[in-house]
DSSP file (Angstrom, degrees, kcal/mol; ACC not computed):
  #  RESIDUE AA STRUCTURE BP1 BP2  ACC     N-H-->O    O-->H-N    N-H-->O    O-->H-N    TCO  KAPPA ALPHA  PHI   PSI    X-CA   Y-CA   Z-CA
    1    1 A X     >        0   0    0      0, 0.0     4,-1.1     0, 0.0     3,-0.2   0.000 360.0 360.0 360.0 -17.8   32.3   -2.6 -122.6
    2    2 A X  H >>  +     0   0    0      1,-0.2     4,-1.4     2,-0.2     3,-1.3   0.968 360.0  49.9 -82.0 -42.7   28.5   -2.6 -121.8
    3    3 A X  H 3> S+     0   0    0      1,-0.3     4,-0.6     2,-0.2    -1,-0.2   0.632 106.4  59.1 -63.8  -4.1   28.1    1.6 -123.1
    4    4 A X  H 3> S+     0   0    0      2,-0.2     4,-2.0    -3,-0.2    -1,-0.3   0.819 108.6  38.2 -98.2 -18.9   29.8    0.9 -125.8
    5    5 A X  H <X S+     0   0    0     -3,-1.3     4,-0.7    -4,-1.1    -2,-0.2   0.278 112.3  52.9 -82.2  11.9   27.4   -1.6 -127.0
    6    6 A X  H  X S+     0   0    0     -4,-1.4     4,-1.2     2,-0.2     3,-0.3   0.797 106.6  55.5 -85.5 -44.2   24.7   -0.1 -126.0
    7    7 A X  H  X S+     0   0    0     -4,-0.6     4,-1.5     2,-0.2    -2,-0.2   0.861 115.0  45.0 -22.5 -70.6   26.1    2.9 -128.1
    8    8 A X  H  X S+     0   0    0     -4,-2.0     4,-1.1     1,-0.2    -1,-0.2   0.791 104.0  54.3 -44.1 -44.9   26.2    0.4 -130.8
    9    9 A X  H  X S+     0   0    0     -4,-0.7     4,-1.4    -3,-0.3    -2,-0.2   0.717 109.4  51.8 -83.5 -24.2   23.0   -1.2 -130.6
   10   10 A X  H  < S+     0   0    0     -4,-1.2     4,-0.3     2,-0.2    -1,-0.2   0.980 108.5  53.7 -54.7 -60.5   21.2    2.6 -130.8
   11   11 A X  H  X S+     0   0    0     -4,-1.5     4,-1.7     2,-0.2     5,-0.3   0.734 112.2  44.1 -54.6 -16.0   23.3    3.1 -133.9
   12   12 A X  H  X S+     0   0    0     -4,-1.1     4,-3.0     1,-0.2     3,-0.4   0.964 113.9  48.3 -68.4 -69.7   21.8   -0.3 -135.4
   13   13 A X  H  < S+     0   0    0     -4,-1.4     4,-0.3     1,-0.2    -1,-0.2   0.556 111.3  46.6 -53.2 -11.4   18.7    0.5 -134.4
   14   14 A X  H  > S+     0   0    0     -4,-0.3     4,-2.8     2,-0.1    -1,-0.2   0.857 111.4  59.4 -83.9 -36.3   18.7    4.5 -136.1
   15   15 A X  H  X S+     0   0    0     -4,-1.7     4,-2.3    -3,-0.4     5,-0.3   0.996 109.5  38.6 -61.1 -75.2   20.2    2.7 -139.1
   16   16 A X  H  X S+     0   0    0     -4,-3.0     4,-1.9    -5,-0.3    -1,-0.2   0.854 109.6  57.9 -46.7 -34.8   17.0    0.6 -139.3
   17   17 A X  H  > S+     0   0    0     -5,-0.4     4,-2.9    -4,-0.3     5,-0.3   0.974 113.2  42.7 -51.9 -57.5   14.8    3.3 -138.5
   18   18 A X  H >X S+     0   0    0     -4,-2.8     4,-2.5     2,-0.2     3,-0.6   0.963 119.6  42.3 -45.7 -59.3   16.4    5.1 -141.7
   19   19 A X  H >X S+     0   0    0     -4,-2.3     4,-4.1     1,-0.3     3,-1.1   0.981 110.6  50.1 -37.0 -81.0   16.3    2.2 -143.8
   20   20 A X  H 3< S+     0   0    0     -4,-1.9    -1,-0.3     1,-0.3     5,-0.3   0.703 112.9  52.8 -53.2 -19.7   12.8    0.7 -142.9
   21   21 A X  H XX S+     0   0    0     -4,-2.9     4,-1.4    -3,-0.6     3,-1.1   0.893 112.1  46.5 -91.9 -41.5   11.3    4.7 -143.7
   22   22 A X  H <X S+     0   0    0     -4,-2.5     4,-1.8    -3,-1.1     5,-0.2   0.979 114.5  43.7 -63.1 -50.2   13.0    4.8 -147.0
   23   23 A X  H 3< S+     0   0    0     -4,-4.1    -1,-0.3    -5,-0.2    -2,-0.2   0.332 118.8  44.9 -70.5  19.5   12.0    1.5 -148.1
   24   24 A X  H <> S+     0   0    0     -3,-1.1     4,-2.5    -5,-0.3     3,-0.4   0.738 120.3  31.6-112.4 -83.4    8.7    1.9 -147.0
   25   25 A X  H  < S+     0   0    0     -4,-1.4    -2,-0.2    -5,-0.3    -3,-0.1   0.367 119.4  51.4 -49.3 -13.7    7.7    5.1 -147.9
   26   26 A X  T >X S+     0   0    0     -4,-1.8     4,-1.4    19,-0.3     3,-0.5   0.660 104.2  63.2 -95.5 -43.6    9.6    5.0 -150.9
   27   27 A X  H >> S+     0   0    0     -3,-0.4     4,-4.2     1,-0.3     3,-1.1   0.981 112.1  39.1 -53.6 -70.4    7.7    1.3 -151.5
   28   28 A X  H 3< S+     0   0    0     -4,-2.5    -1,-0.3     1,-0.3    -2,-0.1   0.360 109.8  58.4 -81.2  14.8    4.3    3.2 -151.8
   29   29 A X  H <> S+     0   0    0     -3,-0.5    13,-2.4    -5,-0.2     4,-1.3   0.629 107.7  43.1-112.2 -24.3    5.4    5.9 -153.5
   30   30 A X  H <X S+     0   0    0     -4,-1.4     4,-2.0    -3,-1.1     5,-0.3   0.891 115.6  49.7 -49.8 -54.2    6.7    3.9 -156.3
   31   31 A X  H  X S+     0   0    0     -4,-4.2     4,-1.1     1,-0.2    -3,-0.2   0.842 113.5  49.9 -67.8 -23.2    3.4    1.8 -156.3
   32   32 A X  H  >>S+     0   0    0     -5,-0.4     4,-4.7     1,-0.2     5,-0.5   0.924 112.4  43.3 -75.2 -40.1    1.5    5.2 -156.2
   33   33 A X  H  X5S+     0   0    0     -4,-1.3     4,-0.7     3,-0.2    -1,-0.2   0.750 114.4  49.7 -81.4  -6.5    3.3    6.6 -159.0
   34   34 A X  H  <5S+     0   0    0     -4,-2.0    -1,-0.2     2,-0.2    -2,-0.2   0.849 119.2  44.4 -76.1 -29.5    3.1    2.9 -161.2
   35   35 A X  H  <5S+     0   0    0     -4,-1.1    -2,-0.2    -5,-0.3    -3,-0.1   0.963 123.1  36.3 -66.5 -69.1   -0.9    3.1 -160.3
   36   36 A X  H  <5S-     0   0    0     -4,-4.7    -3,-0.2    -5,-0.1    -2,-0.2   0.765  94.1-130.4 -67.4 -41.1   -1.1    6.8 -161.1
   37   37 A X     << +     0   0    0     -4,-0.7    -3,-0.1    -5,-0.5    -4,-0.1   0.596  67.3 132.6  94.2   8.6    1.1    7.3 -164.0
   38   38 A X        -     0   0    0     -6,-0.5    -1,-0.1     1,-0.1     4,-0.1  -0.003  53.3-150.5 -88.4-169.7    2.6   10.2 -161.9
   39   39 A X  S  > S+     0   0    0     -3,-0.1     4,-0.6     2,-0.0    -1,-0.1   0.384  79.3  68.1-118.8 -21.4    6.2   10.8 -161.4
   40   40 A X  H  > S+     0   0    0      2,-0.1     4,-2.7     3,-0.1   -10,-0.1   0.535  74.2  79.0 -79.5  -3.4    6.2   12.6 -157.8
   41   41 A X  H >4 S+     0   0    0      2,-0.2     3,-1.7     3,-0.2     5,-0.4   0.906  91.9  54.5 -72.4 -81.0    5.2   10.1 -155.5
   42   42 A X  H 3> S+     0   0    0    -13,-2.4     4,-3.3     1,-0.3   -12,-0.2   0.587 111.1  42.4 -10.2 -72.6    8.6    8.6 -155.5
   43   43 A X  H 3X S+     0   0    0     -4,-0.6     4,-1.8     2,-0.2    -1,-0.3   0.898 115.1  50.8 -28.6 -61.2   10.2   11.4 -154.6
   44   44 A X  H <X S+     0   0    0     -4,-2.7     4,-2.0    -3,-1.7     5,-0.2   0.878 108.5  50.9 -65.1 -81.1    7.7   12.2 -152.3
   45   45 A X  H  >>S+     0   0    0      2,-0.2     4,-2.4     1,-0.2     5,-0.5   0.766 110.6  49.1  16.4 -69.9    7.8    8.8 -150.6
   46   46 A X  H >X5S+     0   0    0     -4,-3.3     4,-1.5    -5,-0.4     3,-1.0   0.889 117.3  35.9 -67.0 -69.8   11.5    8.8 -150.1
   47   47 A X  H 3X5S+     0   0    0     -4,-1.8     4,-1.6     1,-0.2    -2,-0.2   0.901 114.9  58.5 -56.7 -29.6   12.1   12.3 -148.6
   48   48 A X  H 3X5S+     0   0    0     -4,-2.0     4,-2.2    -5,-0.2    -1,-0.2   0.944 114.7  45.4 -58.1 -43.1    8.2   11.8 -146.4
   49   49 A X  H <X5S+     0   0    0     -4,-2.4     4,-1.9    -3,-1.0     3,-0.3   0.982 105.3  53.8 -25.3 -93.5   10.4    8.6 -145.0
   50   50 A X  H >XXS+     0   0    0     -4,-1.5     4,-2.3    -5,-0.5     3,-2.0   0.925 111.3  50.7 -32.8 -79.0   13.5   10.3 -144.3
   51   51 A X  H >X5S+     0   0    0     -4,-1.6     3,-1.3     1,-0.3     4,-0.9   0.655 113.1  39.6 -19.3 -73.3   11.4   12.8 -142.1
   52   52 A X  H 3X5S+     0   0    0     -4,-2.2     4,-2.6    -3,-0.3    -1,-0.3   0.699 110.4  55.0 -77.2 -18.5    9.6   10.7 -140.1
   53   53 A X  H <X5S+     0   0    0     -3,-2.0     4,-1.2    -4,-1.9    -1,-0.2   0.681 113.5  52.2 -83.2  -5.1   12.6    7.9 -139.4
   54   54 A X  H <X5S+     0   0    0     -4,-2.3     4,-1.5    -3,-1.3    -2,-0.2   0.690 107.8  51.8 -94.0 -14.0   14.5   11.3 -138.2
   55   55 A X  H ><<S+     0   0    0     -4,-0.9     3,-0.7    -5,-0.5     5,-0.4   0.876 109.0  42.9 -84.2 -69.8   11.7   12.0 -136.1
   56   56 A X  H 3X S+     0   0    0     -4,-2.6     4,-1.1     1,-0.3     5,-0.2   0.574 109.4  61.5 -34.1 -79.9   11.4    8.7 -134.2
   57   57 A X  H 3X S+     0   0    0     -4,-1.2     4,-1.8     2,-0.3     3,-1.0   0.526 104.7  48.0 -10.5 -74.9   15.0    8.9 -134.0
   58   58 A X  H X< S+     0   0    0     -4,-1.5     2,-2.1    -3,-0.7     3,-1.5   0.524 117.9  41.6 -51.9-126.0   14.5   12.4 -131.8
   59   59 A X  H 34 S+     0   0    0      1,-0.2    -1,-0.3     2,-0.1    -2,-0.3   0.172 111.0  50.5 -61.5   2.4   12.2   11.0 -129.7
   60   60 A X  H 3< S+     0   0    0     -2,-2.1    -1,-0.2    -4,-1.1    -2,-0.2   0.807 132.0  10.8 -74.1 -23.1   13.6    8.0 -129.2
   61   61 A X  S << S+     0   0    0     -4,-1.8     2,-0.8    -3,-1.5    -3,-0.2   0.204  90.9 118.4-130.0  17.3   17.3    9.5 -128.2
   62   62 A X        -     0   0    0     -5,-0.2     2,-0.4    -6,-0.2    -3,-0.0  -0.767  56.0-152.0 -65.8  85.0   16.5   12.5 -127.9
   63   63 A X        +     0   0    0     -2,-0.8     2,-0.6     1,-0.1    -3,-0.0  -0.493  16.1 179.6 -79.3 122.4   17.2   13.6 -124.3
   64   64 A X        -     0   0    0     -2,-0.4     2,-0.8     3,-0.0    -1,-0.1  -0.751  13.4-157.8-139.4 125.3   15.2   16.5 -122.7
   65   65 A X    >   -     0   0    0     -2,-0.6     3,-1.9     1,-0.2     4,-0.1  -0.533   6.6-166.0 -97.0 116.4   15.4   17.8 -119.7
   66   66 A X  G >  S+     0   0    0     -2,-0.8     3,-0.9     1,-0.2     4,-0.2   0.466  81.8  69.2 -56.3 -12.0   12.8   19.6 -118.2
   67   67 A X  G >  S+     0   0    0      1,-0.2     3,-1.4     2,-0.2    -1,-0.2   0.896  92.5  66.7 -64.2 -48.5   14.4   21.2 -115.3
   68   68 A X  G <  S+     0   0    0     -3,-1.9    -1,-0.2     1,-0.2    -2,-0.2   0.800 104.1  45.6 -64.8  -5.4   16.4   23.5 -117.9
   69   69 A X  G <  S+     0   0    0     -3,-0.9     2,-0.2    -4,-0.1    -1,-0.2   0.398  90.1  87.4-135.0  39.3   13.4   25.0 -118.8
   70   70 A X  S <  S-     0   0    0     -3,-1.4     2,-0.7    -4,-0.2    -3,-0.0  -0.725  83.9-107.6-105.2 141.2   11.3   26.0 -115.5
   71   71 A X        -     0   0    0     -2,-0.2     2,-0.9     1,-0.1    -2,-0.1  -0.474  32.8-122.0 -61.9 113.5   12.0   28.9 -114.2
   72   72 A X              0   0    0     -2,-0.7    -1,-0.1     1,-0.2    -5,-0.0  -0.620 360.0 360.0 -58.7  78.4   14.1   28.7 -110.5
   73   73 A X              0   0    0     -2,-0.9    -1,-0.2     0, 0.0    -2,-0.1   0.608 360.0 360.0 -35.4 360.0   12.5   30.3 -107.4
């Protein structure tokens, strides 16, 4: 029971990653484009989000193991 909530609590926690990068980035890219008068900060905002809450993701659960890629006497 524990790995499968731990299993769970990751998926909460990618889910929030996702979240908090859209609304974030998404936030100031609205505000940029209300400021500016532009129409691409939004866009930009939301996909500049997305990117980076799929990078934390990788490195936070990413696993990599250095052994596969040193060379074996």
């Amino acid at each position: 029971m524990g790995e499968q909530s731990g299993r769970q609590d990751g998926a909460y926690v990618a889910l929030s990653y996702i979240l908090a990068g859209l609304l974030l980035y998404g936030g100031l890219g609205w505000l940029g484009d209300r400021y500016l008068g532009t129409r691409f900060c939004l866009p930009a905002g939301i996909i500049l989000g997305t990117v980076l809450s799929l990078y934390l993701i990788a490195r936070r659960f990413g696993h990599h193991d250095d052994t596969s890629t040193r060379r074996r006497p």
